[in-house]
C-alpha positions as CSV (number, residue, x, y, z in Angstrom):
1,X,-26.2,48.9,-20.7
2,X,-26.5,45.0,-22.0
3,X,-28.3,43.2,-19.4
4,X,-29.8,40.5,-21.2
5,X,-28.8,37.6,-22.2
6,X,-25.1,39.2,-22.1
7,X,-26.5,40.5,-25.6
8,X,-29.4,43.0,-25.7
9,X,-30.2,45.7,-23.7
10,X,-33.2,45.7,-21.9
11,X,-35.8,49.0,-21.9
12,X,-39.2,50.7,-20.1
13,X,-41.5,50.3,-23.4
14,X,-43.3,53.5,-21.9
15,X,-40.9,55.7,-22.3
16,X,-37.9,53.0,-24.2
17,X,-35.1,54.3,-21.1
18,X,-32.8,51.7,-20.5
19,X,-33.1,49.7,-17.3
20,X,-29.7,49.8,-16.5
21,X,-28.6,53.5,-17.0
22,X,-30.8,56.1,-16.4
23,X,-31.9,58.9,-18.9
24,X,-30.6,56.6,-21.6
25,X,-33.0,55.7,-24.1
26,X,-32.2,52.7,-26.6
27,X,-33.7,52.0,-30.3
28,X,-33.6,49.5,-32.8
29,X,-31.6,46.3,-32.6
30,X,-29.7,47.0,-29.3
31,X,-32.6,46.8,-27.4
32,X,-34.1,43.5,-26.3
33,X,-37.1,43.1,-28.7
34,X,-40.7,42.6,-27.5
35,X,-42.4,39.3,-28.4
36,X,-43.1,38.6,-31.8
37,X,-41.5,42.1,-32.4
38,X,-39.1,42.3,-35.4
39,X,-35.7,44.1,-35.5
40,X,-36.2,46.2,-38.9
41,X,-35.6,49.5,-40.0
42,X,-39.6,50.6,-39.6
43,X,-39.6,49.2,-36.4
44,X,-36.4,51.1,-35.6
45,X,-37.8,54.3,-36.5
46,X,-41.1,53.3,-34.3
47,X,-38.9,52.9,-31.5
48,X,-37.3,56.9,-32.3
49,X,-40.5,58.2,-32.4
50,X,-42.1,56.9,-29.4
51,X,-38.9,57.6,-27.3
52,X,-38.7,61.1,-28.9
53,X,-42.7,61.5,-27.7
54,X,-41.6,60.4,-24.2
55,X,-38.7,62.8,-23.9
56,X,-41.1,65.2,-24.6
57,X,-43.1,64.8,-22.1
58,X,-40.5,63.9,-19.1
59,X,-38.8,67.2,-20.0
60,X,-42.3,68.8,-20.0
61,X,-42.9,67.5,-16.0
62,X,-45.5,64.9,-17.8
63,X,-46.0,61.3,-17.7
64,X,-45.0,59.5,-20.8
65,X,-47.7,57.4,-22.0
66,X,-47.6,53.8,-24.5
67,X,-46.9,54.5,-27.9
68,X,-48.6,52.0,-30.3
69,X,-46.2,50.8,-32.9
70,X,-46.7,49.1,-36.1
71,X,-43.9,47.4,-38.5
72,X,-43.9,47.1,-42.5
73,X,-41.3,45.5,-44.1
74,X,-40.5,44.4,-47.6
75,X,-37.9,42.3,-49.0
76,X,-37.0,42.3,-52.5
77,X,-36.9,38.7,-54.6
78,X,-35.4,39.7,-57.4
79,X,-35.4,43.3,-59.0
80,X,-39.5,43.7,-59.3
81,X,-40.7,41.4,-57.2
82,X,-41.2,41.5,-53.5
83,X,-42.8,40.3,-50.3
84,X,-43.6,41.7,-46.9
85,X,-44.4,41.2,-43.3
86,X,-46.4,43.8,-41.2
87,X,-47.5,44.1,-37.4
88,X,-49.1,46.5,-34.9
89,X,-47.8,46.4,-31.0
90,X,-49.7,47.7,-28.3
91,X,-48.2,47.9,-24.9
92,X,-50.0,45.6,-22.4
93,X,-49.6,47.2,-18.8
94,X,-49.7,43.8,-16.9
95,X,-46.9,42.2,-19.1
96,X,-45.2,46.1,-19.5
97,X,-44.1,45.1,-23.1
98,X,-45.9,45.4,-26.2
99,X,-47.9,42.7,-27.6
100,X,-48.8,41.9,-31.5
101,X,-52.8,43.2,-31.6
102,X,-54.8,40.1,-32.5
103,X,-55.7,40.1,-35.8
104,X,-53.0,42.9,-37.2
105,X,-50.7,42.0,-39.7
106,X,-49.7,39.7,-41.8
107,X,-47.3,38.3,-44.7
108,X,-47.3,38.0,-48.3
109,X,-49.1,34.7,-49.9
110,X,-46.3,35.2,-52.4
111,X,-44.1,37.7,-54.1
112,X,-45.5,40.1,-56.8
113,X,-44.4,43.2,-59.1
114,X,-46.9,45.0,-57.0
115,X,-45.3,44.4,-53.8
116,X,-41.7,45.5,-55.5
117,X,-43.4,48.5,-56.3
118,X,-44.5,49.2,-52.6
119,X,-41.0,48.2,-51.6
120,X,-39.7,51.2,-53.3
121,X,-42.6,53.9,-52.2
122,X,-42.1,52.3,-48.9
123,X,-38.4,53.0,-49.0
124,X,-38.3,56.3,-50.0
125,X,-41.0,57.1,-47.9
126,X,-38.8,55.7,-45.0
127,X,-35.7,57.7,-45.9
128,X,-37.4,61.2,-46.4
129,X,-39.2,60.7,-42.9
130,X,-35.8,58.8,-40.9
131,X,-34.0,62.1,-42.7
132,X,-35.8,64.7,-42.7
């Protein structure tokens, strides 16, 4: 399933079905990222959902259609502190991968105690839904 760059395998971003095997779907970091798309737990779970969606709708005889995903990530500095990057990908039909939307996202000017505290809603948040 790794055709690119002997690495990465590559993926429809419709429906995220490999393009080497069939009826294979591939998340997270074994699939060759999108530009400017990072490889992080949120986005991970992105891809699960919109490949879940399109499974959906080829087993229901209907055309999957272009999820749009967003990313969130936080990194802890030190035990209170944090920082974080976020982005919103919409799939661009010409290109057939998903594109940062102008003007989503963006990063932390610098860490704060606020931040840490969003780290850990964010994280639990993550784990109930990846879990549940």
């Amino acid at each position: 399933m790794v055709n690119v760059n002997d690495r990465w395998a590559d993926v429809d971003w419709i429906s995220l079905e490999s393009t080497a095997v069939r009826n294979i779907h591939i998340l997270g970091d074994a699939l060759q990222a999108a530009p400017l798309m990072p490889k992080s737990a949120h986005m991970a779970n992105q891809h699960g959902k919109a490949a879940a969606a399109a499974i959906v709708e080829i087993l229901s005889g209907r055309e999957p259609q272009p999820t749009l995903m967003a990313n969130n990530c936080y990194s802890l500095i030190d035990d209170k502190r944090a920082i974080h990057v976020d982005s919103v990908h919409r799939y661009h039909p010409e290109k057939k991968v998903p594109l940062v939307v102008d003007g989503s996202g963006g990063v932390s000017k610098e860490p704060s105690v606020e931040e840490g505290l969003y780290t850990r809603a964010w994280a639990t948040t993550m784990w109930k839904d990846s879990l549940s």
